[in-house]
N, C-alpha and C positions, 0 to 999 in steps of 0.2 A: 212719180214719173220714173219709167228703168231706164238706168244711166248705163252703158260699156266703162267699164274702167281700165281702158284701151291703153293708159300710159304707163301701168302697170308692167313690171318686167322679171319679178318675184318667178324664179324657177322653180316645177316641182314635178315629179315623174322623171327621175333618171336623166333631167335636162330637156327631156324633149316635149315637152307640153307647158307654155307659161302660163301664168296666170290669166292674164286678161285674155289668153285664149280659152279658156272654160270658161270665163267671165261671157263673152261673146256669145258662148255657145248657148249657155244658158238661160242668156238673154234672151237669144232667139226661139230659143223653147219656149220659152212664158211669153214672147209675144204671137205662138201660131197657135197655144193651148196654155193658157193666164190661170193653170190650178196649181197651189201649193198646199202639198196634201201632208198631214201630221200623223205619223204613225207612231205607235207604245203601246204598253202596258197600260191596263187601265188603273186610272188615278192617275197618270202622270200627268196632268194637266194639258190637255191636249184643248180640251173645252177653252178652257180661262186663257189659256197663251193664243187659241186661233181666235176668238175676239176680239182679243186685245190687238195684235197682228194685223188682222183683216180691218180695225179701224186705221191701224197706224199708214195702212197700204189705201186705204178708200177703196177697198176692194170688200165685196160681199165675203158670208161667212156662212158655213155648213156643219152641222154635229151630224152626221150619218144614223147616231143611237137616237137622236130626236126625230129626226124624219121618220125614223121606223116606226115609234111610238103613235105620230099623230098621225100617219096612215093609218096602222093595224088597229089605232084605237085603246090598244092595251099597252101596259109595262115590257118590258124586254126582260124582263125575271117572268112574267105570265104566258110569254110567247116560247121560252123555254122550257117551262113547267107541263105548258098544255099540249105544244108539238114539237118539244126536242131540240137538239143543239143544229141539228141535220139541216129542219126547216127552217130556222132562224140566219142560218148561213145561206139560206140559197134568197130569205127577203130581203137577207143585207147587200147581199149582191148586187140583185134588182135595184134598191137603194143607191147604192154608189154609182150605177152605170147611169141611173136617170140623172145624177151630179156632174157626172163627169160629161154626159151630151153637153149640158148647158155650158160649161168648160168649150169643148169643142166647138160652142156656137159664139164663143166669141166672151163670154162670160167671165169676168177677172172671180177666183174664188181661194178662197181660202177655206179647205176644208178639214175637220176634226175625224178621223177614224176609229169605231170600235177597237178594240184590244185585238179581234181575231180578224178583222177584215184584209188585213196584208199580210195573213198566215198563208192564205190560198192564193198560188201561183199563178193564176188567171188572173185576179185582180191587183196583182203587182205588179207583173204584164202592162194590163190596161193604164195602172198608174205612171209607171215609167215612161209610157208611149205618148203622154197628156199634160204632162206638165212636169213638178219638182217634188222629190221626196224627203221628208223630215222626219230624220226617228228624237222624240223627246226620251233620251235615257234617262231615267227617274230610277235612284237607287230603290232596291225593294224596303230597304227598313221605312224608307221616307212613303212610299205608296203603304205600306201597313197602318201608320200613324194616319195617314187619310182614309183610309176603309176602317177604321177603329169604328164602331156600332152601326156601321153602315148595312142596307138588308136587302136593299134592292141589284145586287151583284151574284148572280146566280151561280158563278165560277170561281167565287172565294169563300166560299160555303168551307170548304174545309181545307184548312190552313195549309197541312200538309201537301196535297195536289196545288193548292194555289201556290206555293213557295215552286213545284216541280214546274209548274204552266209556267210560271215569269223566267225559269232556267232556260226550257226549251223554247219560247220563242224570243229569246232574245239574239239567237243565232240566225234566225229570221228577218227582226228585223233589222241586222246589220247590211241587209240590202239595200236598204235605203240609200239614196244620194248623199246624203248629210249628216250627221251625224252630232247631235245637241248634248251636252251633260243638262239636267236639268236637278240638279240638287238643289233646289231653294224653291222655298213656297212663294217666289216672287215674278210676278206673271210677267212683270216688266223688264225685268234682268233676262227673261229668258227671250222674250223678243228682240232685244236689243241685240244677242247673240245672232241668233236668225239674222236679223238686219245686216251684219257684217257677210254675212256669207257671200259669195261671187255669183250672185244669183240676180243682182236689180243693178 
């Protein structure tokens, strides 16, 4: 159940915005569009923490990289391989918007984001406009040790551009609403974090 945490009186903003007034506010977001949407780098656990999350909330859960898969039938390394990074972006798209209806119909979700689906400006837009944004920052040495013999990551293929991809979009997704460290491989520590935010 989302509570207001109305007795709240914690200043922030130069004095002029208190806490339980974003509390409020964001309450009321998630009760007219119920999506909490996970955005990072991939490996950051985005998977394993909106699970874990979406159970803690009794609320449904969504991987966008899975839904694309059991639609198109193949890998998201085959779908790149065979028609490019171009068309892979425009089915992720499609992807998230038929997420984000069910969101707008009333549908509590908690969903998991590709690595590049909140690079493009349309659908950060749409995200914003729908519910709550969460970037899991996962330091890059900690996302390496989890891609260590990993094959099906078609944009960590080599090392070098993959260290340059997680520089450049990380000023991306500092547009997120919220903002998570996520240093630890512990799925439960990081939801916990989530939990405290002025969002339920």
């Amino acid at each position: 159940m989302l509570l207001a945490r109305a007795s709240c009186t914690c200043v922030v903003s130069c004095g002029t915005i208190r806490y339980a007034d974003v509390s409020l506010r964001m309450l009321l977001k998630l009760k007219r569009t119920p999506g909490l949407y996970l955005v990072g780098f991939m490996g950051s656990g985005k998977t394993a923490v909106g699970r874990l999350l979406a159970d803690e909330l009794g609320w449904s859960f969504a991987d966008i990289d899975a839904d694309i898969e059991s639609a198109q039938g193949i890998t998201i390394t085959e779908i790149f391989d065979a028609r490019g990074e171009e068309e892979f972006r425009r089915i992720e798209q499609e992807a998230l918007r038929k997420r984000v209806r069910e969101v707008e119909f009333g549908k509590p979700t908690v969903m998991a984001l590709g690595g590049g689906a909140f690079i493009d400006p349309s659908n950060r837009k749409l995200l914003e406009e729908r519910g709550v944004t969460v970037w899991l920052d996962c330091p890059f040495p900690r996302i390496c040790a989890r891609m260590e013999g990993q094959t099906h990551r078609p944009l960590a293929r080599d090392p070098e551009k993959f260290q340059r991809l997680f520089d450049d979009r990380r000023d991306l997704y500092r547009h997120a609403e919220h903002h998570i460290h996520a240093d630890t491989d512990d799925a439960a520590a990081i939801v916990a974090e989530i939990l405290k935010l002025p969002i339920f």
